[in-house]
Structures are given as C-alpha cells and as structure tokens.
DOMI-434401 format. One line per field, with one value per residue (C-alpha): residue number from 1; residue in one letter; x, y, z. Coordinates in Angstrom, 2 decimals. Each point is the difference from the previous one (the first is absolute). Layout:
// DOMI-434401
num NUM,...
residuo A,...
px X,...
py Y,...
pz Z,...
This chain:
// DOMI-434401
num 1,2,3,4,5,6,7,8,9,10,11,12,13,14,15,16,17,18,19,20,21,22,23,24,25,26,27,28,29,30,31,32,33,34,35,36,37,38,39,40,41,42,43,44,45,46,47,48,49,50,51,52,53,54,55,56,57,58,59,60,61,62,63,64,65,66,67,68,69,70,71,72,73,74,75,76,77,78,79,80,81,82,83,84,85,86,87,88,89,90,91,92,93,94,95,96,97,98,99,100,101,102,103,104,105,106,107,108,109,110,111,112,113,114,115,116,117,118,119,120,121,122,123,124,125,126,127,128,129,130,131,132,133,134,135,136,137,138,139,140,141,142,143,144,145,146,147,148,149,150,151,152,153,154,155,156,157,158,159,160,161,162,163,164,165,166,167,168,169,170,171,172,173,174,175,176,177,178,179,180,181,182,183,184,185,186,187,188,189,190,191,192,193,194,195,196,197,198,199,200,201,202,203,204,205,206,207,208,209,210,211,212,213,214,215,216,217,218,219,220,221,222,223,224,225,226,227,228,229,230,231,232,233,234,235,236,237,238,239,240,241,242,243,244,245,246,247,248,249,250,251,252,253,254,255,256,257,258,259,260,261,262,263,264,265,266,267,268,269,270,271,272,273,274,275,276,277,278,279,280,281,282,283,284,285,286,287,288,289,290,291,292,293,294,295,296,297,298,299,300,301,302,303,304,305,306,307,308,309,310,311,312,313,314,315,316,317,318,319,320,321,322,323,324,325,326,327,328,329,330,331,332,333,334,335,336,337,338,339,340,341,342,343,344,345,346,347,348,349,350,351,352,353,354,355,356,357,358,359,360,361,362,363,364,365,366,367,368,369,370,371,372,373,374,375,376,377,378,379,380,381,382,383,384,385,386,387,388,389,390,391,392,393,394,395,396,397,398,399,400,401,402,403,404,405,406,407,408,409,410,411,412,413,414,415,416,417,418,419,420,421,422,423,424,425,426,427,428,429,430,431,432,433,434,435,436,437,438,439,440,441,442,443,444,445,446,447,448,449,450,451,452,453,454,455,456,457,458,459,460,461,462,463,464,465,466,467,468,469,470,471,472,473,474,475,476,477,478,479,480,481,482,483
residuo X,X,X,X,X,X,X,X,X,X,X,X,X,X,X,X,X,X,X,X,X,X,X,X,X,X,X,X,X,X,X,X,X,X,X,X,X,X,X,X,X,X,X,X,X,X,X,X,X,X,X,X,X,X,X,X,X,X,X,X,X,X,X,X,X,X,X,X,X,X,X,X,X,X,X,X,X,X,X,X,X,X,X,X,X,X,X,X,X,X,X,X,X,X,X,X,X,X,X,X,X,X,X,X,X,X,X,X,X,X,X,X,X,X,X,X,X,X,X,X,X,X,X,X,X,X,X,X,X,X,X,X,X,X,X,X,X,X,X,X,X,X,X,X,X,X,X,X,X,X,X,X,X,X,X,X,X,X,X,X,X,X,X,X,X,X,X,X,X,X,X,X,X,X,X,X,X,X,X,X,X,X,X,X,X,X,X,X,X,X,X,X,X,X,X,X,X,X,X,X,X,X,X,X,X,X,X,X,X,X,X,X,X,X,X,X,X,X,X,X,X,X,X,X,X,X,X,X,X,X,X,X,X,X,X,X,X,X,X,X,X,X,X,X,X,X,X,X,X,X,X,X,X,X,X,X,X,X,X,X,X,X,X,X,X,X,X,X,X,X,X,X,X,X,X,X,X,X,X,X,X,X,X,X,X,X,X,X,X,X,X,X,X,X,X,X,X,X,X,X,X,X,X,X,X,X,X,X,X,X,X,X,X,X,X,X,X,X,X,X,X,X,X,X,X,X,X,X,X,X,X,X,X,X,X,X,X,X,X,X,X,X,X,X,X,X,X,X,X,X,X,X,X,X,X,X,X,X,X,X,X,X,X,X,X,X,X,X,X,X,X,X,X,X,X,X,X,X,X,X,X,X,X,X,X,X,X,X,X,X,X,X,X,X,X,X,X,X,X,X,X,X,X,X,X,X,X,X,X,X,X,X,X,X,X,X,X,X,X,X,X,X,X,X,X,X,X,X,X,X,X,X,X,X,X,X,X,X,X,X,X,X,X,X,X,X,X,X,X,X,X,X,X,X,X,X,X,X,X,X,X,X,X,X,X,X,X,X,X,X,X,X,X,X,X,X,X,X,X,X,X,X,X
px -9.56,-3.03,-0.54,0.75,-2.90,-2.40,0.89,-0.50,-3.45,-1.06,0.72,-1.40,-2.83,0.00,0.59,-2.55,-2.58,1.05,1.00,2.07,4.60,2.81,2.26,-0.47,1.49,2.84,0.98,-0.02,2.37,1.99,-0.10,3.41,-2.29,-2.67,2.42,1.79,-3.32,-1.43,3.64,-0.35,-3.91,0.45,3.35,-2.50,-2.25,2.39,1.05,-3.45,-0.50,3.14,-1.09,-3.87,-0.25,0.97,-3.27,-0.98,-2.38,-0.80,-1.95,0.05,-2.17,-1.09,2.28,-1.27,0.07,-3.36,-0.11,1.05,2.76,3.54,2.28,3.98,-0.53,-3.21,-3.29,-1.92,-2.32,-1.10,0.62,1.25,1.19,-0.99,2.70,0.66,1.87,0.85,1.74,0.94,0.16,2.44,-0.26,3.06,1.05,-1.72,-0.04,-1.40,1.71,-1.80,1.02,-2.18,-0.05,-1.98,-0.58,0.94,3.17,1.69,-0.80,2.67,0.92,-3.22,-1.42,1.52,-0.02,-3.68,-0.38,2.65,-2.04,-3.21,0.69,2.40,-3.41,-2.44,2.09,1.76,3.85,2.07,0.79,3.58,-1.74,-2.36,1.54,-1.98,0.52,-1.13,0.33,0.80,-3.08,0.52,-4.23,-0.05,-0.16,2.97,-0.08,1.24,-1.04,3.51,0.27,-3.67,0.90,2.71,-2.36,-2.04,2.54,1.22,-2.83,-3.24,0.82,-3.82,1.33,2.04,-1.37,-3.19,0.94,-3.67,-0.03,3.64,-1.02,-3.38,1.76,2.38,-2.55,-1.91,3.47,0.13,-3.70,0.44,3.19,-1.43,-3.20,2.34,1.76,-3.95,0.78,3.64,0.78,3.00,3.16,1.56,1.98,1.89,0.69,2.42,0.49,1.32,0.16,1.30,-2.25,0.96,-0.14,-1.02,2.63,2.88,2.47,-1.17,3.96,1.60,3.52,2.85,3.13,1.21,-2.69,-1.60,-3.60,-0.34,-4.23,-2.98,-1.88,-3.49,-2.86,-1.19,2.37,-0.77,4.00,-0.03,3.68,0.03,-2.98,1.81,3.55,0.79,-1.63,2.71,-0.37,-2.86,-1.02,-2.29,-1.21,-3.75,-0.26,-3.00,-0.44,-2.96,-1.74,-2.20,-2.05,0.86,-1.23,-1.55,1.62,-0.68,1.99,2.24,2.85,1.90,3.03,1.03,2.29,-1.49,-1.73,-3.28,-0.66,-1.05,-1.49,-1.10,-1.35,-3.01,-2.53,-0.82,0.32,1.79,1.54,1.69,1.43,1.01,-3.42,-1.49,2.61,-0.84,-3.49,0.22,1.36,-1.99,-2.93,1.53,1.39,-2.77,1.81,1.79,3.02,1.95,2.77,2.95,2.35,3.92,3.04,-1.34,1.56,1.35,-1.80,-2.87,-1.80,1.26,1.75,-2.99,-3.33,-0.59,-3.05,-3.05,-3.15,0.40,3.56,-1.01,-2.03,3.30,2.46,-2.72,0.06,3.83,-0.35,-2.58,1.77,2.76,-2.51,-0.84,2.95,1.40,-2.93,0.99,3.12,-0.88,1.24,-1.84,1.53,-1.45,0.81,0.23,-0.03,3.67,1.29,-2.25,1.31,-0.14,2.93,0.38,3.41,-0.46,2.23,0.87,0.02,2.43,-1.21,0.71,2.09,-2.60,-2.38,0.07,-2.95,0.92,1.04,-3.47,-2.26,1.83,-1.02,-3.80,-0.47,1.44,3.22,2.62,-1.66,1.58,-0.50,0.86,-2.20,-3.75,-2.93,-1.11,3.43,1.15,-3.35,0.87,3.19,-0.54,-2.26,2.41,2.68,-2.39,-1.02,3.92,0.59,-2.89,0.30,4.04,-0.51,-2.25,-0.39,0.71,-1.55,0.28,-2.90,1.79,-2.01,2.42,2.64,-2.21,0.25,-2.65,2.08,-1.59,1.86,-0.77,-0.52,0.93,3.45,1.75,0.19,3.49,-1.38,-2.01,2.44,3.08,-2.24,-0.96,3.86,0.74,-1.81,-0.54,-1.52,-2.89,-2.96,0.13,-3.87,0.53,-3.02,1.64,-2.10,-0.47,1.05,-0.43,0.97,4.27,-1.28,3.00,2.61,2.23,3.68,2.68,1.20,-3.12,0.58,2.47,-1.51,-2.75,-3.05,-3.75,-0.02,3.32,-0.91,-1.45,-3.38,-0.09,2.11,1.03,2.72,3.65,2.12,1.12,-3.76,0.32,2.89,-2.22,-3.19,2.35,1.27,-3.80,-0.73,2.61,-1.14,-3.40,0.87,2.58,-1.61,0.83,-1.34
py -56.99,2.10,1.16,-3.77,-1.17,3.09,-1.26,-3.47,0.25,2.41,-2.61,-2.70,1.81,1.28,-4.02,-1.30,2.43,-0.37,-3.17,13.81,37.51,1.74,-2.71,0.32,3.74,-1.27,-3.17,3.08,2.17,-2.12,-3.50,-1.19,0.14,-2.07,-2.45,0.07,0.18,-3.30,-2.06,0.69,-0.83,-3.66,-0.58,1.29,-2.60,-2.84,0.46,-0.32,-3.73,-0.77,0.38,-0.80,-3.05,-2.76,-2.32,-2.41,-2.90,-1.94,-3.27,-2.91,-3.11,-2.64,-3.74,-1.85,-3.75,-2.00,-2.26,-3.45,1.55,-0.97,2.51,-0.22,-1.93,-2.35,0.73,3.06,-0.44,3.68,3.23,2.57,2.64,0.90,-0.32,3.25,0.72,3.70,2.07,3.41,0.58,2.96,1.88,2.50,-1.17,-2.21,-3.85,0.63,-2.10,-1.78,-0.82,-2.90,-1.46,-3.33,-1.80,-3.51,-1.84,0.38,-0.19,-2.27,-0.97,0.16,1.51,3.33,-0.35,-0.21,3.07,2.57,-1.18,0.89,3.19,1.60,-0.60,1.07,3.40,0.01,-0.08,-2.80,-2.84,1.44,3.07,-2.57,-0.62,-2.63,-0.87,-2.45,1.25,-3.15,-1.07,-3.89,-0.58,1.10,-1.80,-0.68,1.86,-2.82,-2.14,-1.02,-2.32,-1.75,-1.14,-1.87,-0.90,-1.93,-2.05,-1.36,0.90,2.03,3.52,1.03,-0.35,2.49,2.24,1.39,1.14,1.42,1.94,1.58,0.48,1.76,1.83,1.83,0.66,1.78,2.16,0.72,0.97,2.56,1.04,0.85,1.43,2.41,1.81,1.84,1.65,1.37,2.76,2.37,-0.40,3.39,-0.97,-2.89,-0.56,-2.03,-1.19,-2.32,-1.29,-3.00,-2.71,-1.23,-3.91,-1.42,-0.93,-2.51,-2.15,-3.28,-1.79,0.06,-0.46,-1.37,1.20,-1.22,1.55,-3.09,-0.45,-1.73,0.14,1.32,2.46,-0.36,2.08,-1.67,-1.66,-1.47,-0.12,2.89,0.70,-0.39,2.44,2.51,-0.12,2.96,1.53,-0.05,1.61,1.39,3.48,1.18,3.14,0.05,2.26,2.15,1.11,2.59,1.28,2.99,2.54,2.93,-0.50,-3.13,-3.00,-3.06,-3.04,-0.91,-2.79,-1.37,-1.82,-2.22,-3.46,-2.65,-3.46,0.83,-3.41,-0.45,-3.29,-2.71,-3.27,0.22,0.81,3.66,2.13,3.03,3.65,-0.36,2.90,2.11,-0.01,1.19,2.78,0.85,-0.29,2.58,2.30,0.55,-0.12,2.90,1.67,-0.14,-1.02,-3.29,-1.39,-2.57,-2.03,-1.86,-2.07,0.27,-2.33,-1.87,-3.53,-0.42,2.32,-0.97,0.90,-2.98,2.02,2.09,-2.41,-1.61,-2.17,1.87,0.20,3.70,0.08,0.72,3.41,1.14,-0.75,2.07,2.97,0.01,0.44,2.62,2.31,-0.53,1.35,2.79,1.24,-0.64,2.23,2.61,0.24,0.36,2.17,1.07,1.21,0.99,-3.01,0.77,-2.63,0.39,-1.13,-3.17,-3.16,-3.31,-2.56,-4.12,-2.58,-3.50,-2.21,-3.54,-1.45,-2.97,-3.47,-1.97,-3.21,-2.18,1.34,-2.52,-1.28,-3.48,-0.23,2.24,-2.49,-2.80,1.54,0.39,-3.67,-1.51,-1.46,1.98,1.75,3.26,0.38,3.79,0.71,-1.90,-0.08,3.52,1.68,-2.56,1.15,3.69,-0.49,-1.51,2.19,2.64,-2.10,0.11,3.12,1.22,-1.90,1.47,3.41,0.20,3.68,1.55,3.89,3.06,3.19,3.48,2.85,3.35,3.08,2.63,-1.13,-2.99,-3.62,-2.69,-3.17,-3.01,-3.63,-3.20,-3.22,0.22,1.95,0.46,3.60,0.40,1.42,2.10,1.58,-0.06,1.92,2.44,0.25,0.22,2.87,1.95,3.19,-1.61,-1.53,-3.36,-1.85,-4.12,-2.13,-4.02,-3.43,0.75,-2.64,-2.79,-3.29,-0.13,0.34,1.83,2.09,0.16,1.88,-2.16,-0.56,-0.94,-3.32,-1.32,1.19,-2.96,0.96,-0.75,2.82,-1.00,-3.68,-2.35,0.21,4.05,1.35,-1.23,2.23,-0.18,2.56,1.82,1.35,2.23,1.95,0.06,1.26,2.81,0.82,0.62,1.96,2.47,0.44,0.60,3.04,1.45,2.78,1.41,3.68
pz -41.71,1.02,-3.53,-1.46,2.35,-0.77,-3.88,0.52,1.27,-2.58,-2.86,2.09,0.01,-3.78,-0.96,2.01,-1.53,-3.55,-1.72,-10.50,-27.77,1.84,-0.39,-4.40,0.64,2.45,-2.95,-2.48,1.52,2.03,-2.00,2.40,3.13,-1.90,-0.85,3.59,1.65,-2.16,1.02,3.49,0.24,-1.97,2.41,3.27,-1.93,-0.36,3.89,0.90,-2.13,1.10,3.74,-0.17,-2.76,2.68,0.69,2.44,0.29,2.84,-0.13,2.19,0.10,2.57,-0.93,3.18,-0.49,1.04,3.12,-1.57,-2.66,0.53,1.73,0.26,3.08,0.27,-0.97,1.04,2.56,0.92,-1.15,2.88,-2.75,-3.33,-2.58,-2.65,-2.78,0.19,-2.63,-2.23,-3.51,-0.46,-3.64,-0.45,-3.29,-3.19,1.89,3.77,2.93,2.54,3.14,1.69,3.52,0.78,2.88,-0.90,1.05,-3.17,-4.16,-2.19,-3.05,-2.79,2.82,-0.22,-3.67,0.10,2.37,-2.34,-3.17,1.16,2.39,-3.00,-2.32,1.99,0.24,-3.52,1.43,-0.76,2.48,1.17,1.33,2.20,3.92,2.10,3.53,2.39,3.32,1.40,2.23,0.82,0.57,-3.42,-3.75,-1.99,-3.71,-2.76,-3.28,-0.51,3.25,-0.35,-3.63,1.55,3.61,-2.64,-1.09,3.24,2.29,0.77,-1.12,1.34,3.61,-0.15,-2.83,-1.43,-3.19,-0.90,3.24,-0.76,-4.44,1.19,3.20,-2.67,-2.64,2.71,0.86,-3.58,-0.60,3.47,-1.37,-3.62,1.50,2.61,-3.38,-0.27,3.37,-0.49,2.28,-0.53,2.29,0.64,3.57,0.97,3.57,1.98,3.82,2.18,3.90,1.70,0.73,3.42,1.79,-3.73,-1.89,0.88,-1.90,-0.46,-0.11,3.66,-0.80,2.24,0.59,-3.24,-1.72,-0.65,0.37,3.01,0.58,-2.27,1.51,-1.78,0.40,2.93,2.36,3.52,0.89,2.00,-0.04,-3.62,-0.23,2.33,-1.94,-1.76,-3.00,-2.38,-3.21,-1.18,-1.61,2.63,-2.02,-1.86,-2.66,-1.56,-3.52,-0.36,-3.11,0.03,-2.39,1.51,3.94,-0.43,0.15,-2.05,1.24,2.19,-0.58,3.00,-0.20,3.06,0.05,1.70,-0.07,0.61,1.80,3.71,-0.47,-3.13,-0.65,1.50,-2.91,1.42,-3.21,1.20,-1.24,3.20,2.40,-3.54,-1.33,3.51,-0.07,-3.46,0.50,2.98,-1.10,-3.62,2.80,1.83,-3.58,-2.18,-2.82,-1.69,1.88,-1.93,2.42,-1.62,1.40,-0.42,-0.18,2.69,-1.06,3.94,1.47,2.62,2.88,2.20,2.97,0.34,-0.63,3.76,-1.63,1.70,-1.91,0.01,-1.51,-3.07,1.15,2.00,-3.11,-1.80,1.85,-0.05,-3.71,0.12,2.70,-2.71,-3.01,2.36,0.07,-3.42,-1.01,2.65,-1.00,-3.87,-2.01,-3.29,-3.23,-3.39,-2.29,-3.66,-3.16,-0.61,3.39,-0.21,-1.92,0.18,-0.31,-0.29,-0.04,-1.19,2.12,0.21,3.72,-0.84,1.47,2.81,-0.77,1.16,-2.82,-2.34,-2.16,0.26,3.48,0.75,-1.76,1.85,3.03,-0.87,-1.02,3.26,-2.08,1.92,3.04,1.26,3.95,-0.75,-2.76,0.82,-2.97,0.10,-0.15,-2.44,-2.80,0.75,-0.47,-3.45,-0.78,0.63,-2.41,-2.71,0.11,-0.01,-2.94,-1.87,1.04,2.11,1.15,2.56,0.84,2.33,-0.77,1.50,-0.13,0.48,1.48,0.58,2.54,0.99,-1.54,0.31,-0.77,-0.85,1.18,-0.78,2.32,3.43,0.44,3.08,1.70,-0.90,-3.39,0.42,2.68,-2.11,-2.78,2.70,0.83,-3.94,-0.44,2.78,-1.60,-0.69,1.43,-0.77,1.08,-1.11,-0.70,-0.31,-0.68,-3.66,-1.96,2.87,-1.92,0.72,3.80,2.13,-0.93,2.76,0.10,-1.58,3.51,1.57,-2.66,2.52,3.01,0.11,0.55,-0.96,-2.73,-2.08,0.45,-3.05,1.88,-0.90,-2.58,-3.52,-0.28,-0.20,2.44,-3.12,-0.18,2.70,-2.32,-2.89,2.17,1.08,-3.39,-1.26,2.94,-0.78,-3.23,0.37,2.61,-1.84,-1.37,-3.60,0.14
C-alpha cells in the first residue's frame, strides 16, 4: 500500500504538470577451402539478414474531438485528456503489418473500412495486414459512415456523428503512419512480461445460485453490497511486449482486459485512468507506450470505482505498478525474420433472431416499437444487418514473434476467450487486443445467451449463441502455428 500511495502521487503529479593477396594463393592451392570458406560466409550472411532485417515504425497522432462535437454520450463540453491514435508498422516480409490503438469508443462498419484502406496505402501492405482498435473510452467519438447514412433517413445523424472530424482524423493517422516508414529502426530483441494488476478488474454479471444473472454490476454502482460481491471472472494479468535495437528499446505494448470507464455522460472528453497510466509511464520510460484493451465485453471496474474525484488517479497507478513490473520481469530474446508471421480467419458471427430488416425498420419508424431495442440500438443494429449482407464475414488475426502471439478480436468479447486461448495453448504467450470490428456489439459465451444479462440482450449484441463457437474456432486457427 505504501508503494501504491508513493505511485499514486507521483502520477498525480506527472498529470497535473503535463496535459522519442594471400587469399589468391590459398584459392590456388586449396580451391575446396575457397569454396567451403565462400558457403559458410553467405550462410554467416544469411543468419545475420535473417536476424537483423526486422523494422519498426512508430507514429501516433493527436484525434481529440473539439468542445461542441458529438461524443458516444452527449456533447463534449471540455476536454480533461487528449485523445491519440498510437501505432507500429512492422516490416519482416514484402506487405508490412500495422498494429493501431485509438482512443475512441469504438470504429464500425465503413468505418473500419475507411481506416484499413488508407493505413495499408499509406504503408504499401494490403488491408488484411491492417489491425485497428478502439480502446474503448466512453467520453470518446464513435468511428462510422455506415450508421449516419441511415441517421439521415430517420433522424439527425450530426448529433451523434461528425463524419468530417472522423474522414480528416484518419487521413491524419495515415499521413503519420506513411511519414513514420522514413524513420525505420531495426528490431533485433523482442521482449515479453507480465504482473497482476490488483483491485481493477471485476466481472460485471453477479450471478445467483442458478447461475443466472441476478444484478449488473456497471462501472459505477452506489449498491454497496452489489459493489462489494465477489469479483468473479476476470483475467487479472497485464501483459508487456517490448521491442529493442540492441539496448534500446523502442515501444512498449501492454495488454490488459478491462472497461476503461469510471464515469460518462457528462461531456468531459477523457483517455481515462488507461491513458494516465500510459502516459506515465512513457514519461518515466522515455519512449512510446501503446495500451490495448482485451476481451473485456463483461469486464469492468464496478467493485473497485467508489466514485471519488480521484478514482481515476488510484485505478491508474494500479495499472502502472502493473507495467512496472511486467517490465521487471521481462525477458528479452533475439527475434529473427523467420519466427515472425502474421496470420488472419474470416468468420461469420451468425445473427440474433431478432435481426431482421423488416422487423428493424419497423422499429425505427415508430410502427412496431421494441421496449428492448430503443432508436439508437435499433440504427446500429441495421447498420450491422446491412453491412453483414454486403460483406457476411469479419476477421481475427494473429502476429507471431517467436513464442509470443498478438491476437487481434473483434467487437467486444467476453474474457472467456481470450482465457480459453491462453488455456489452448499454453506454450505460448498469448497478449489479446479486442474492440476491432465494433459493429455486431458483444460476443458473449454461448451460455451467457441464456444467462440474461445487459451484454447478450437486444440492446448489446446482434449475435446468435452459436457465435461464440465460431469466434472460438477462428481463434484456434490463427494460433496454431505451422512452422
């Protein structure tokens, strides 16, 4: 506790004051040795492309909203955080990968189309080797074009979107991405760590005896026995991925599953407690830290957030002491081009019963309200329809480096997945970024479907039960490795 309060102030602090010729006569005589000596100095050669010709860029760009411009949740009014985008382009074969974190609530639909077109141009890869994530911040923007084409036809899409804002936000990624490949650097370590982030995390479903869920524990609750049940499932491990050239290290990716809400709604545009940490410790590093967050579909901070002002400073230095000691406990190894690859599944998520053009479009004109399924989840969830029907399949994707695996999810899946891959493949290092693809919503297990629940109702997930088999399929494949 002494050290968590010696922490704490230290970031308080940090935040509050800031808002990287004799050889001719041996080939004559002895012309085997020549020959032996010329193999073994192209294979010493090889070895040494093989090992060296990895490269890194790092670029990252401010996508704060204006006071005025619409947020997930009302209209923002102040700005307490800046808002980044923050991501690698990794070259180890002829199409680089990027890997790109943003902190907005989540990016949909012709959204995310609009983001893999333009990042996969600005480096020359192709849009399967592109991975975006939101990292879930609610006093953030929503990323979509789909849903305001259909806002406009039953109400004002400008409320809840500014579609210039996002189109220019992404060009900017794109342009800082592009401009990063002139400043590769050569990765010749990759290392990995990991701690346990403590009084975070808890499971958002309390179930009853039945295993029903019997209350919702959301990221703030007054109910004080509800806040002080147990914390139920959750994966309370962060994880660090390092790259380095040679000694010096060039980024830092951490890995941790949880909503990264303490509060929302009130216009205060905010990276929230996972920016602070992040911000922190690249302060106290001296070098880029990128923060993704996992399968944290019921996953919140609801037993631990008590409402203070300063909540958001302790859950902050929580995940810091965590970083801290994920980076202690690293452990570097040469990485070489070979053990690198990268790997993608398309999937189909099948839908919900309810998700039915007709009965949708009922819905949004007034004809047949749905109690369970008001305006906004009703246009998201035909959004999501269409966007099915034009393109059915959506993607999970695996980088490999050596015996660790950054896989990519999409929407908001529960925990169980990214624990069962852990459990699936023990021998490796398994680090999972979700909220990808955000438009299906959540992707609970198949029995969390008859559970009850916010997260398997109509109001959050367009998926049917069967999804959560599919998911897991995909996931398999993508960390099965084939060397």
């Amino acid at each position: 506790m002494k050290d968590e309060v010696l922490l704490f102030r230290q970031i308080l602090s940090s935040y509050s004051n800031n808002q990287f010729d004799r050889d001719r006569s041996m080939t004559t005589k002895f012309p085997l040795f020549v020959i032996l000596y010329i193999l073994l100095s192209v294979g010493h050669w090889l070895h040494g492309q093989d090992r060296t010709d990895v490269r890194l860029a790092y670029f990252e760009t401010d996508v704060t909203p204006a006071v005025g411009d619409p947020l997930a949740f009302g209209t923002a009014q102040m700005v307490r955080d800046s808002l980044s985008a923050r991501g690698i382009v990794l070259v180890f074969d002829e199409k680089p990968v990027v890997l790109l974190a943003v902190d907005w609530i989540g990016i949909a639909n012709e959204g995310m189309d609009v983001f893999r077109s333009q990042l996969a141009a600005a480096v020359q890869s192709t849009e399967d080797r592109v991975s975006v994530h939101a990292l879930h911040q609610h006093d953030a923007v929503r990323c979509d074009f789909l849903t305001p084409k259909i806002m406009n036809d039953y109400g004002d899409s400008e409320l809840y979107y500014d579609t210039s804002f996002l189109h220019t936000a992404i060009q900017r990624i794109a342009l800082s991405a592009k401009e990063a490949m002139q400043e590769l650097r050569t990765v010749t370590d990759i290392g990995y760590g990991q701690a346990q982030v403590h009084r975070v995390a808890s499971n958002r479903r309390v179930l009853d005896h039945h295993g029903d869920v019997k209350a919702m524990r959301w990221s703030y609750t007054e109910d004080f026995l509800l806040r002080h049940e147990g914390q139920g499932q959750i994966d309370p491990w962060l994880r660090m991925v390092t790259f380095y050239e040679e000694e010096e290290p060039l980024v830092g990716l951490s890995y941790y599953a949880v909503h990264p809400v303490t509060a929302f709604g009130d216009g205060i545009v905010s990276a929230e407690f996972v920016g602070i940490a992040r911000q922190f410790q690249e302060k106290k590093r001296g070098y880029p830290q990128i923060y993704f967050t996992g399968a944290a579909g019921n996953i919140g901070v609801g037993k631990y957030n008590d409402g203070s002002d300063k909540i958001r400073f302790t859950l902050a230095t929580r995940i810091s002491m965590a970083m801290d000691e994920a980076l202690r406990t690293t452990r570097r190894k040469p990485i070489r081009r070979s053990q690198i690859s990268w790997k993608t599944e398309s999937v189909y998520l099948p839908l919900a019963d309810y998700m039915n053009r007709d009965s949708l479009e009922m819905v949004l004109t007034g004809k047949t309200p749905d109690p369970e399924l008001p305006y906004l989840r009703a246009i998201g969830s035909l959004a999501w329809w269409i966007r099915v029907h034009k393109e059915p399949y959506v993607r999970v994707s695996a980088l490999r480096l050596g015996d660790v695996q950054l896989l990519s999810l999409p929407g908001e899946p529960f925990v169980e997945f990214q624990l069962a891959a852990q459990r699936f493949f023990p021998d490796q290092n398994i680090c999972t970024a979700a909220y990808e693809e955000y438009g299906m919503g959540y992707i609970g297990t198949k029995e969390a479907y008859s559970q009850g629940g916010y997260e398997t109702s109509k109001m959050a997930s367009t998926l049917a039960p069967e999804s959560a088999d599919a998911l897991m399929k995909a996931i398999n494949e993508v960390l099965t490795r084939n060397d």
